[in-house]
C-alpha positions as CSV (number, residue, x, y, z in Angstrom):
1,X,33.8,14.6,16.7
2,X,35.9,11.6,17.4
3,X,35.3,8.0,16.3
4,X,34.7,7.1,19.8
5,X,31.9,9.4,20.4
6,X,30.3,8.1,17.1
7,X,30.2,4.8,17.8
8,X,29.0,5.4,21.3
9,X,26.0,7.8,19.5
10,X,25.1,5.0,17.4
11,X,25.6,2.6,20.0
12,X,22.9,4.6,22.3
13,X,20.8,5.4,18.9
14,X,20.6,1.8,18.4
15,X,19.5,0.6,21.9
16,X,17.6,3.5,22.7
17,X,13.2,3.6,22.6
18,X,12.6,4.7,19.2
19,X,15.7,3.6,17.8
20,X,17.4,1.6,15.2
21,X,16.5,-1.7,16.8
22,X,13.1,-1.0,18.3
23,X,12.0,0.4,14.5
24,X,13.5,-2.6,12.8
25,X,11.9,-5.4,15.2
26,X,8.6,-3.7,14.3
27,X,9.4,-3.4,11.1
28,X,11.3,-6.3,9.1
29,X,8.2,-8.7,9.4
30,X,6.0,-6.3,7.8
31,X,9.2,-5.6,5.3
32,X,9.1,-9.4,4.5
33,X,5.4,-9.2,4.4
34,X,5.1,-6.2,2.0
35,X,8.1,-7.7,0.0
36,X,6.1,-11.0,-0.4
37,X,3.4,-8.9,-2.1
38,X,5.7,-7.5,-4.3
39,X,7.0,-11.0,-5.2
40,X,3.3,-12.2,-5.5
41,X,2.5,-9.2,-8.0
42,X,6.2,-9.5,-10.0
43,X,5.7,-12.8,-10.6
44,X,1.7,-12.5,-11.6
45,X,2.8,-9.9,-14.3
46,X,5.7,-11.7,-15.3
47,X,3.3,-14.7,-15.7
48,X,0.7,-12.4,-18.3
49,X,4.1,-11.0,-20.3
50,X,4.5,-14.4,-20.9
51,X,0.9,-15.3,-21.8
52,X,1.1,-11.8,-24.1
53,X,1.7,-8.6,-24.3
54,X,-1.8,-7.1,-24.4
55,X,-2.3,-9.4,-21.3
56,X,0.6,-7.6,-19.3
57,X,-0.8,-4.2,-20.8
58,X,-4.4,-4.7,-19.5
59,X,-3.3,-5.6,-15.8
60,X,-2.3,-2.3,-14.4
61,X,-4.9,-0.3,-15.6
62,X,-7.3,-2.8,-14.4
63,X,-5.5,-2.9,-11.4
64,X,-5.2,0.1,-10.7
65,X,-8.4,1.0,-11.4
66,X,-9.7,-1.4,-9.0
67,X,-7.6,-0.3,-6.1
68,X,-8.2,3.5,-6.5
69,X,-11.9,2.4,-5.8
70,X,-10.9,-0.2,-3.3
71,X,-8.0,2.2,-1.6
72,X,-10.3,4.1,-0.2
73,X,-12.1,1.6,1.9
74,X,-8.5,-0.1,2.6
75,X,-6.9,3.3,4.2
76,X,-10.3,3.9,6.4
77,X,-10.7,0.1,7.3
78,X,-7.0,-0.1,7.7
79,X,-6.6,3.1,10.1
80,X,-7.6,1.3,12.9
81,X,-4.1,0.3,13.6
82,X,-3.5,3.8,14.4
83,X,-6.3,3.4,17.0
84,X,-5.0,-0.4,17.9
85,X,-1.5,1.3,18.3
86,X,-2.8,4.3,20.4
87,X,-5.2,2.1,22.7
88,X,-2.0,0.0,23.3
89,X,-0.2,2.4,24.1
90,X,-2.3,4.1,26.7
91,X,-2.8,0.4,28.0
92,X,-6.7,0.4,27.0
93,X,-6.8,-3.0,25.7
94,X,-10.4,-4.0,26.2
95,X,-11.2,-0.7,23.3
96,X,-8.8,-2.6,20.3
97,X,-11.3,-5.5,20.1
98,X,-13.9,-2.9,18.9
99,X,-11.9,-1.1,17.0
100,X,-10.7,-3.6,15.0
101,X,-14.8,-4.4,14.2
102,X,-15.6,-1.0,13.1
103,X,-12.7,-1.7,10.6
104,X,-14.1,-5.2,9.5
105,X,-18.0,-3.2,9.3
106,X,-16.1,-0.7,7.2
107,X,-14.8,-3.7,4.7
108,X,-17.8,-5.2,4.5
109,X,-19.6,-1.9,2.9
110,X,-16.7,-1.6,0.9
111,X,-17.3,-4.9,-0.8
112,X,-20.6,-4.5,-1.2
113,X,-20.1,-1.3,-3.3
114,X,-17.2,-3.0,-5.6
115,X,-19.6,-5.8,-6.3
116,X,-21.8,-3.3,-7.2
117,X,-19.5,-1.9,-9.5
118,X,-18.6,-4.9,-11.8
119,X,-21.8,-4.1,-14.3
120,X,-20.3,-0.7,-15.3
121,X,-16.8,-2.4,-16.0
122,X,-17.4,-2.5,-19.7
123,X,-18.3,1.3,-19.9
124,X,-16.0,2.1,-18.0
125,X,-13.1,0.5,-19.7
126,X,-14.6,1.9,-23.6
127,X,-14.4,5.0,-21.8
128,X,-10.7,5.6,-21.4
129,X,-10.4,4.4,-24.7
130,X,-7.3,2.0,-25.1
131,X,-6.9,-0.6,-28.2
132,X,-9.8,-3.0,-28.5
133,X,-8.0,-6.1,-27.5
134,X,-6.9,-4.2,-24.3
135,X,-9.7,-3.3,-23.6
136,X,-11.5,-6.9,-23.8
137,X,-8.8,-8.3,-21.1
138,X,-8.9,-5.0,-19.0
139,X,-12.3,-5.4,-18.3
140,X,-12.6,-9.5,-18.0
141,X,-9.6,-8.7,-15.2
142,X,-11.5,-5.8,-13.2
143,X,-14.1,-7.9,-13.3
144,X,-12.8,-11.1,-11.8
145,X,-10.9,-8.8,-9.0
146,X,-13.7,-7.0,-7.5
147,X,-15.1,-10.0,-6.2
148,X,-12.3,-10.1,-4.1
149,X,-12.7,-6.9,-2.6
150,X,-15.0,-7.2,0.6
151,X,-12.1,-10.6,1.9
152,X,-9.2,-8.5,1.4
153,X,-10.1,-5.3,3.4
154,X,-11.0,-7.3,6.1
155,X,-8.1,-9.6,6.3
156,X,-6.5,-5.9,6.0
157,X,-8.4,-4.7,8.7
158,X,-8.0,-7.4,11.2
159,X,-3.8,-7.4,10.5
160,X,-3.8,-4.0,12.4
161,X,-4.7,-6.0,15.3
162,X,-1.5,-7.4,15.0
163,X,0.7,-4.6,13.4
164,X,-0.7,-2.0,16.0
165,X,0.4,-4.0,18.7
166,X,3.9,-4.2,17.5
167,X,4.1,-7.7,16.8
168,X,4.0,-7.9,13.3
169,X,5.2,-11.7,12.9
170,X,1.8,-13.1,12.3
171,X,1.4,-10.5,9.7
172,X,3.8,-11.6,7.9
173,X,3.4,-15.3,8.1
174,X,0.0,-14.9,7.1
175,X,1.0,-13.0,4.1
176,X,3.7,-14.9,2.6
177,X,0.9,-18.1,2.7
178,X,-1.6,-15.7,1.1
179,X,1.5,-15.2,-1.8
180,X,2.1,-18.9,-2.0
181,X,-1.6,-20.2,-2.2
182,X,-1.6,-17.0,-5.4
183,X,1.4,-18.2,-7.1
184,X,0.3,-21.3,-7.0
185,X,-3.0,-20.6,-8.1
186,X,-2.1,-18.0,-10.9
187,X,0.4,-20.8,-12.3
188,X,-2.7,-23.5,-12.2
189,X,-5.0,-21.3,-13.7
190,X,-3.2,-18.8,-16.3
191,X,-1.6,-21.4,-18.3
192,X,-4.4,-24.3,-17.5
193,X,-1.7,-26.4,-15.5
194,X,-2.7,-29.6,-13.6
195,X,-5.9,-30.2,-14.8
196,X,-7.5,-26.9,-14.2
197,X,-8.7,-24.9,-17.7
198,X,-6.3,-21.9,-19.2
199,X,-7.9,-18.9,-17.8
200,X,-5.4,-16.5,-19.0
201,X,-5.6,-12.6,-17.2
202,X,-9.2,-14.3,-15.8
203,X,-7.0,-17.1,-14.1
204,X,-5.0,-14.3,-12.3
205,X,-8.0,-12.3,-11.3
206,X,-9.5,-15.7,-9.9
207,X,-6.3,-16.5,-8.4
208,X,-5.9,-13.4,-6.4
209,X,-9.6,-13.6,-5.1
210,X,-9.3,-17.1,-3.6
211,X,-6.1,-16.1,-1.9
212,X,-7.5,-13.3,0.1
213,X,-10.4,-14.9,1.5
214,X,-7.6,-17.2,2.5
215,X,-5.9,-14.6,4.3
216,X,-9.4,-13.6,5.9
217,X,-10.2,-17.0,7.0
218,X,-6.9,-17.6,8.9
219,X,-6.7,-14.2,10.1
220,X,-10.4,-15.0,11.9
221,X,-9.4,-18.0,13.3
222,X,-6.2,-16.3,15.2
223,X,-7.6,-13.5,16.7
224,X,-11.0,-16.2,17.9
225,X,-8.6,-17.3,20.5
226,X,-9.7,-17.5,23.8
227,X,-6.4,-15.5,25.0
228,X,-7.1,-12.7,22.9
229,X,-10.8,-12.3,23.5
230,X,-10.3,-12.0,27.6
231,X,-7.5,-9.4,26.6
232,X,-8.3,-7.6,24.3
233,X,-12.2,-8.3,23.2
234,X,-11.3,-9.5,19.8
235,X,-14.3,-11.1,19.9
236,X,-16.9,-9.6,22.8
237,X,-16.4,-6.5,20.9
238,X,-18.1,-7.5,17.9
239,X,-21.0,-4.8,18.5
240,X,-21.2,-1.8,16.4
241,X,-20.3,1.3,18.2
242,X,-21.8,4.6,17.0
243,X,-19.2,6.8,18.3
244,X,-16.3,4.8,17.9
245,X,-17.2,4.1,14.3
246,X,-17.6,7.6,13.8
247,X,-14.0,8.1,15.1
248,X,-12.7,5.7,13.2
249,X,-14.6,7.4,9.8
250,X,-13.7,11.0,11.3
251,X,-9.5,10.1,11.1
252,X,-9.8,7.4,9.1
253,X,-11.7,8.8,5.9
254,X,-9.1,11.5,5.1
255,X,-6.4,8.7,5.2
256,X,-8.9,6.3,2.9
257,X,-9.5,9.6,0.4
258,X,-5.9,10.4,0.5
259,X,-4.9,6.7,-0.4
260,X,-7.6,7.2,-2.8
261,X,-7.0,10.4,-4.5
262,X,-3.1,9.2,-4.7
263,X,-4.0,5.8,-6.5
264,X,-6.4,7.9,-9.0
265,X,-3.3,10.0,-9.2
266,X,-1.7,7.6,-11.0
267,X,-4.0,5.6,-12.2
268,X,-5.2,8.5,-14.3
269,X,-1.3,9.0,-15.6
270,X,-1.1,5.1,-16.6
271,X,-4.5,5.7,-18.6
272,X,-3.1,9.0,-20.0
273,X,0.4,7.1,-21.1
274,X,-1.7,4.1,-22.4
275,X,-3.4,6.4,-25.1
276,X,0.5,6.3,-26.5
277,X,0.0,3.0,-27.6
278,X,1.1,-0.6,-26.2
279,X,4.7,-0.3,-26.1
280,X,4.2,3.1,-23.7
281,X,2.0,2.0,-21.8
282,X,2.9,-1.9,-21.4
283,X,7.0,0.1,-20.5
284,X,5.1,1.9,-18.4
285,X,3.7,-1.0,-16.6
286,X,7.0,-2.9,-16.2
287,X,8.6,0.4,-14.6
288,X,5.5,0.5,-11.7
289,X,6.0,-2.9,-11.1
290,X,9.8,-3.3,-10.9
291,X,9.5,-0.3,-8.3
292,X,6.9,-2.0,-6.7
293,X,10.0,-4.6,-5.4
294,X,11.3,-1.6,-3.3
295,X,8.0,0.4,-3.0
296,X,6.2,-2.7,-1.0
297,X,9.2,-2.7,1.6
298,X,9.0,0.8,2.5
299,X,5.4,0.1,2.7
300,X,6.3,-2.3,5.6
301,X,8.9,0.2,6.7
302,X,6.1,3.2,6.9
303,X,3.2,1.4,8.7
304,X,5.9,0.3,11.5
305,X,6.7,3.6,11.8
306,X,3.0,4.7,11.9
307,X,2.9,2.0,14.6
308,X,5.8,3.6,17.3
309,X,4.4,7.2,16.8
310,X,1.1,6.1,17.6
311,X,2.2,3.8,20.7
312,X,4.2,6.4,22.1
313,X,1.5,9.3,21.8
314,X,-0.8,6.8,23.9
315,X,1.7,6.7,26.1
316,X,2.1,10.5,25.7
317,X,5.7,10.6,25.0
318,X,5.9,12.2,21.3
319,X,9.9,12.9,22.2
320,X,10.7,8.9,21.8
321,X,7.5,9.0,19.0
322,X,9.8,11.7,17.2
323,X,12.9,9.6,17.2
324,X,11.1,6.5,15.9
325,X,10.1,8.5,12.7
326,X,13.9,9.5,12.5
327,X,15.2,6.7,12.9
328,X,12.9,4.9,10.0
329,X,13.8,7.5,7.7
330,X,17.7,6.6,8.4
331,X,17.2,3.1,7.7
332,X,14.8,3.4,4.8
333,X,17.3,6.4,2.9
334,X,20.0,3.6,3.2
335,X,17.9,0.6,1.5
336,X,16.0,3.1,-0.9
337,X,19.4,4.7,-2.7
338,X,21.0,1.1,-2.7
339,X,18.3,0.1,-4.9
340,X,18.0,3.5,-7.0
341,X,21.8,3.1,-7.4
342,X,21.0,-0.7,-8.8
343,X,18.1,0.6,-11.1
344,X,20.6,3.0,-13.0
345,X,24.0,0.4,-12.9
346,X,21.9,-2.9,-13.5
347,X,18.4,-2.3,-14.9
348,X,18.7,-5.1,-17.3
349,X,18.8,-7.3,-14.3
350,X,15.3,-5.6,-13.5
351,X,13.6,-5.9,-17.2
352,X,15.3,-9.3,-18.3
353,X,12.1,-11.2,-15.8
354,X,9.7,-9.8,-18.3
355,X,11.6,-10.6,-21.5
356,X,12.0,-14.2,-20.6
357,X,9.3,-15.7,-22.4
358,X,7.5,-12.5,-24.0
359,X,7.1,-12.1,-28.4
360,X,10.6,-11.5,-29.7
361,X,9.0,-9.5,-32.0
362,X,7.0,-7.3,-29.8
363,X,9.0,-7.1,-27.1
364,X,12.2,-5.4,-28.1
365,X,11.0,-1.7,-28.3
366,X,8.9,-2.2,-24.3
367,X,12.3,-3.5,-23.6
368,X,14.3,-0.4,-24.7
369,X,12.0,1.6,-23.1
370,X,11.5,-0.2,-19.7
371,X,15.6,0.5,-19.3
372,X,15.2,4.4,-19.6
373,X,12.0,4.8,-17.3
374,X,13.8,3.2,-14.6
375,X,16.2,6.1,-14.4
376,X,13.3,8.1,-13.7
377,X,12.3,5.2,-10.7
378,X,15.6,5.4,-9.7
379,X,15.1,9.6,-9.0
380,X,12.0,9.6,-7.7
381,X,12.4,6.6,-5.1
382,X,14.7,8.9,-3.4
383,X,11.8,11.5,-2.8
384,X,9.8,8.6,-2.2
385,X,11.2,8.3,1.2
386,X,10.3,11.0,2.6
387,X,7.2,10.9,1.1
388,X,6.2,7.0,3.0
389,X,8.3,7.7,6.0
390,X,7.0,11.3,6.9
391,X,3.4,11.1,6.1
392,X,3.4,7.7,8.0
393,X,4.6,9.6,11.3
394,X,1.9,12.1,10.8
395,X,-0.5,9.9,10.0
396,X,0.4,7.9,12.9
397,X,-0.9,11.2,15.4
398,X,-4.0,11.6,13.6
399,X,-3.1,14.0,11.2
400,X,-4.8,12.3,8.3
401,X,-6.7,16.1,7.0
402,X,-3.8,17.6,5.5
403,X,-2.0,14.3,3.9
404,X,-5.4,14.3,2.4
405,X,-5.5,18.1,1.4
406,X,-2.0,17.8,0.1
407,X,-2.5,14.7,-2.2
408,X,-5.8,16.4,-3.5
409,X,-3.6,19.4,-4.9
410,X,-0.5,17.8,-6.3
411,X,-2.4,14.4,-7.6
412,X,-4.5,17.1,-9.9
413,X,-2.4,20.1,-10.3
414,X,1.0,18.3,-10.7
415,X,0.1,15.0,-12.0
416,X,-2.7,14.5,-14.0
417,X,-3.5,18.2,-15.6
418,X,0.1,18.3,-16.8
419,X,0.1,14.8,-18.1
420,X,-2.7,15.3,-20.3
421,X,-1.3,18.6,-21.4
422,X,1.2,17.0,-22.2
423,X,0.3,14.1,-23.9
424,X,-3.4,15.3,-25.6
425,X,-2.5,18.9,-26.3
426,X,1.3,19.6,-26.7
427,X,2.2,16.1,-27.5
428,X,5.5,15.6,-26.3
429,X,5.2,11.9,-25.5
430,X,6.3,9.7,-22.9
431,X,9.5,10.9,-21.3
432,X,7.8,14.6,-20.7
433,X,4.9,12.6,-18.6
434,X,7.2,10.7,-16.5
435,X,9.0,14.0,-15.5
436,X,5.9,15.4,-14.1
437,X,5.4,12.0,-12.0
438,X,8.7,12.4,-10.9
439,X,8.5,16.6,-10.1
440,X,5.1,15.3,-8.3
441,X,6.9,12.3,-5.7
442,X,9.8,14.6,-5.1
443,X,7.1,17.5,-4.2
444,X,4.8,15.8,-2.0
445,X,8.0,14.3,0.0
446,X,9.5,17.2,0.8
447,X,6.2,18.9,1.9
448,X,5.3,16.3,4.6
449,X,9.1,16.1,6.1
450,X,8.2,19.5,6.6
451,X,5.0,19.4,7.8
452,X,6.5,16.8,10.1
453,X,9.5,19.1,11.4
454,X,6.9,21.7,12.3
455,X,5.2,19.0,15.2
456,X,1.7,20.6,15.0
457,X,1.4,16.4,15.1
458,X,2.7,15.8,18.4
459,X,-0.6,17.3,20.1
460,X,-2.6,15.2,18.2
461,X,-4.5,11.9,19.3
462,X,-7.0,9.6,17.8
463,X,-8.2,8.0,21.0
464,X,-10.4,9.4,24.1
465,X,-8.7,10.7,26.3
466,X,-9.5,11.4,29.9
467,X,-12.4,8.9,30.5
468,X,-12.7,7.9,34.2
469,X,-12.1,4.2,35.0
470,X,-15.9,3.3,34.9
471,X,-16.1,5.0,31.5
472,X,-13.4,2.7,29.8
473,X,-15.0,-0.4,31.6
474,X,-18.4,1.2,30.4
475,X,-17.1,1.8,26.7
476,X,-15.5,-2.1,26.6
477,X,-18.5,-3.9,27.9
């Protein structure tokens, strides 16, 4: 094949529905916005390594812990921009105000049942078991967090109005405010800046749960506009609707559990690791997080593709739907092994953050250790492609059962039984547990590409189809 005919394949792969362009005008916003997370949570556990070590060590389990029980809720709530996307597609507008309210009634039980939660914090937290001190900051953090919880879904909820639609700008404004009003606010109220009292891991939890409602409030007052309502019924379709809420449960549970079942994946392997001790487990910490600056992107990358697929089933082409998901996964293999290539050539560039201001006495050995595990980042991230970009295409159809199925397997069978083998009864230590992480991305990734290449998705919808014109009017009155 000449150069001539390549450059005219790109050239047409570029302009074409589904292609380079069309994914990368979806997707950059949400890349910024997912990055400005990132940049929100670096910094936030960059601030606790300063304020100490068992600070830094605490967060993620607490974290984590909080999203596996929050995930759940966010991947049901959050679904609806599958449904958004579809509707839009198929040019039902007047059915995504009322979707996006079954996603907001879905947040608000999910707050409810983490507020209901924070009383068992304490037992929860002696119940894995790390050091005492940990233990004292893990639980004041969960607790702070879950207050949070019921704010952020539906802020998450209501985005999909936006991200379904394709025009993810708003998204993405709203969220790099949300990061600014936290990193001001974990500054303030972490090291007792400006007047306000030194809260330490408690000033962070705070910090985060003021920011979200935040992003709720000014997410409420966009879609209130009078434009959108006679559009789209953002807010005439406040009512609950039996069946459409059921819909949304029936495709959007699986994607909740699955999101769920992952974060308890490795939320359990953290807990595991942190029974090595602080260094481990605060190494182990620094390693999730630093990934989390090229995780978060794909993130962004994944939900646009999510986006296209579902668009262009509603419009019933899954041909152009197909070429979307390829074309994310061409972009995405690019950015992902640039920064797997930096993780192994430059990792001190990664670690160095945390360092900055953290015990020179303590800090040496997480150091030392932080440097190694990103070779294994660097590894799985590759995997990790497949993984976001295929089972977001899927996903994006309606296939939400066997992501779910899939993650229930591996998350037990390859994650967390070998870990504990590993660590509780053949003790090999650290490095053994992060090669069963790894085994376990690299796994699930290839799985969904093929799953993906077999198009048992390209039959699937989420939305009704074949209602008469009086029906739709019917169903958005």
């Amino acid at each position: 094949m000449n150069w001539a005919h390549r450059k005219t394949r790109l050239k047409n792969r570029w302009s074409k529905p589904g292609g380079y362009h069309e994914v990368l005008v979806v997707a950059i916003p949400l890349i910024l916005s997912t990055a400005s997370w990132s940049v929100q949570h670096f910094v936030d556990r960059m601030f606790l390594a300063w304020y100490a070590p068992e600070a830094i060590a605490a967060a993620m389990p607490a974290g984590m812990l909080y999203f596996s029980m929050v995930s759940i809720f966010m991947g049901t709530a959050g679904y609806v921009s599958t449904f958004v996307a579809q509707y839009f597609g198929a040019k039902e507008h007047q059915r995504i105000g009322p979707a996006i309210w079954q996603g907001i009634y879905i947040s608000v039980i999910g707050g409810i049942v983490l507020i209901c939660v924070i009383p068992s914090a304490e037992y929860l937290f002696n119940l894995i078991g790390h050091d005492e001190k940990i233990q004292i900051y893990e639980i004041d953090y969960f607790r702070v967090i879950c207050w949070g919880a019921g704010p952020y879904l539906a802020a998450y909820a209501i985005s999909g109005f936006y991200s379904g639609r394709g025009r993810t700008w708003p998204v993405m404004w709203v969220n790099t405010f949300t990061t600014a009003v936290n990193l001001v606010l974990d500054y303030m109220l972490i090291f007792g800046k400006w007047g306000m009292p030194a809260m330490g891991i408690k000033g962070a939890g705070w910090a985060t749960v003021i920011a979200g409602v935040f992003s709720l409030v000014v997410f409420l007052i966009l879609i209130a506009s009078k434009k959108y309502n006679l559009i789209y019924a953002t807010l005439a379709g406040w009512r609950f609707e039996k069946e459409l809420f059921l819909r949304v449960l029936r495709f959007g549970l699986p994607n909740g559990v699955q999101f769920f079942l992952e974060m308890v994946g490795f939320t359990g392997f953290v807990l595991i690791v942190g029974r090595l001790g602080t260094a481990s487990l605060a190494a182990t910490n620094i390693a999730f997080n630093i990934n989390t600056l090229a995780f978060m992107p794909m993130i962004g990358c994944g939900i646009a593709i999510s986006v296209l697929v579902g668009q262009y089933l509603g419009a019933d082409n899954p041909r152009t739907a197909q070429r979307s998901a390829y074309s994310g996964f061409h972009l995405s293999i690019v950015y992902m092994g640039s920064i797997a290539l930096a993780y192994v050539a430059v990792p001190d560039l990664f670690v160095a953050p945390f360092a900055a201001k953290a015990d020179p006495q303590v800090f040496p050995e997480i150091y030392a250790i932080s440097i190694i595990l990103l070779r294994f980042v660097a590894l799985y991230s590759l995997f990790d492609t497949l993984n976001i970009v295929f089972a977001s295409a899927i996903k994006g159809a309606g296939d939400t059962r066997f992501v779910m199925y899939t993650t229930t397997f591996f998350s037990l069978f390859v994650l967390i039984l070998p870990t504990y083998l590993a660590v509780e009864v053949f003790e090999y230590g650290l490095m053994v547990s992060w090669v069963m992480a790894t085994f376990y991305v690299s796994v699930i990734g290839i799985i969904f590409f093929m799953r993906f290449r077999n198009g048992a998705w390209k039959s699937m919808r989420v939305i009704e189809t074949g209602l008469s014109e009086s029906q739709k009017n019917q169903a958005g009155s």
